[in-house]
C-alpha positions as CSV (number, residue, x, y, z in Angstrom):
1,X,38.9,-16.0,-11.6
2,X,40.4,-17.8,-8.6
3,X,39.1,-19.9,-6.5
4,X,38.7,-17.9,-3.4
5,X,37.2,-15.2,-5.7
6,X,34.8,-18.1,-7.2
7,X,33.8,-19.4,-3.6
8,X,32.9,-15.8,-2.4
9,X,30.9,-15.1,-5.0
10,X,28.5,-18.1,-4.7
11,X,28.1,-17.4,-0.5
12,X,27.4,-13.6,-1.4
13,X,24.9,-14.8,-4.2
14,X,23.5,-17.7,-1.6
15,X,23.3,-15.0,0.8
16,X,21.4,-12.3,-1.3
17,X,18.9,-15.2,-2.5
18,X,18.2,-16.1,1.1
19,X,17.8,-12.7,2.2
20,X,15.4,-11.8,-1.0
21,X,13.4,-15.1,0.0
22,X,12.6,-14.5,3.6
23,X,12.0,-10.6,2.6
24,X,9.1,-11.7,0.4
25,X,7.9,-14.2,3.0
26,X,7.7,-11.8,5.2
27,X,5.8,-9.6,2.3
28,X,3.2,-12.2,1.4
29,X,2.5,-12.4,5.3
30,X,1.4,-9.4,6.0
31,X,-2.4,-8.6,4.7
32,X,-2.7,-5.3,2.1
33,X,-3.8,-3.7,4.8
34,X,-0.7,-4.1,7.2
35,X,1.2,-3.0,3.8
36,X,-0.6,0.3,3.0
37,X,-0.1,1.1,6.7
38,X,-3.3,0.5,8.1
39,X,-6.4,2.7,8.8
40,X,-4.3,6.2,9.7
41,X,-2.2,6.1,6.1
42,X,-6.0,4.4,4.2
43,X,-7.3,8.4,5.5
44,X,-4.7,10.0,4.8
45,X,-4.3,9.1,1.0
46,X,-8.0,9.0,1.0
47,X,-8.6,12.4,2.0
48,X,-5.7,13.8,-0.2
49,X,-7.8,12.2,-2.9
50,X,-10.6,14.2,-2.5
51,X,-9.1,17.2,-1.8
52,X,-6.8,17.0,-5.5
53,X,-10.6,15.9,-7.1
54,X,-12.6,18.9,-5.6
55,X,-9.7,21.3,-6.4
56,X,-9.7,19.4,-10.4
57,X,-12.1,22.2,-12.2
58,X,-12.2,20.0,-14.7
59,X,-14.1,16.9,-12.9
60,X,-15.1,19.0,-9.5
61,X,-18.5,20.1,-10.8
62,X,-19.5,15.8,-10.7
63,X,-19.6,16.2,-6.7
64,X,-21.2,19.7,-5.9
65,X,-24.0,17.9,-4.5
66,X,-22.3,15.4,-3.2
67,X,-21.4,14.9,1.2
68,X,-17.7,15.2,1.1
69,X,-17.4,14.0,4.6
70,X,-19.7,10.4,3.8
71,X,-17.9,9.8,0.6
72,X,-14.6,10.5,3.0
73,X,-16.0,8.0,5.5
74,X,-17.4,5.7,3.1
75,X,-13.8,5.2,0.6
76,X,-11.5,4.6,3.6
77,X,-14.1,1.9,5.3
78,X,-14.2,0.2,1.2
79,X,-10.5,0.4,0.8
80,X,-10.4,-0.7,4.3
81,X,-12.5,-4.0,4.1
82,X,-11.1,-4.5,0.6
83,X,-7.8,-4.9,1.6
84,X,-8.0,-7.1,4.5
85,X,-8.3,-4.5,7.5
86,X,-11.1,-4.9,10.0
87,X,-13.6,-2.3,8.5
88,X,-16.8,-3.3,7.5
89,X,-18.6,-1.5,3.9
């Protein structure tokens, strides 16, 4: 290998290391929260979680008492909290 071809290998590997280090910087500022995408995309997952378990035959009978709408409110506000957002559980 030359050394031209030497050289541009070592700024394209400094570069990618540099880039990869200020990506994950940048990663390990931002709370969980900010990462999951904050309250809107905490609901949305939620409620697509209890809409797959109520349509599960095989575990949906565990929550036919149960308020689908508190559990809703009450998961997102827990995830919420737990992951750095400003919720309170």
């Amino acid at each position: 290998m030359s050394l031209s071809k030497k050289m541009m290998s070592m700024v394209v590997a400094v570069a990618a290391a540099w880039t990869l280090s200020s990506a994950t910087s940048f990663a390990a500022d931002a709370s969980l929260y900010d990462r999951l995408g904050g309250q809107g995309a905490i609901q949305a997952v939620v409620t697509k979680f209890i809409a797959n378990v109520g349509g599960d035959k095989r575990i949906n009978s565990y929550f036919a008492t149960t308020d689908l709408k508190k559990l809703n409110k009450l998961l997102v506000e827990q995830v919420c909290a737990a992951s750095g957002g400003p919720c309170t559980y």
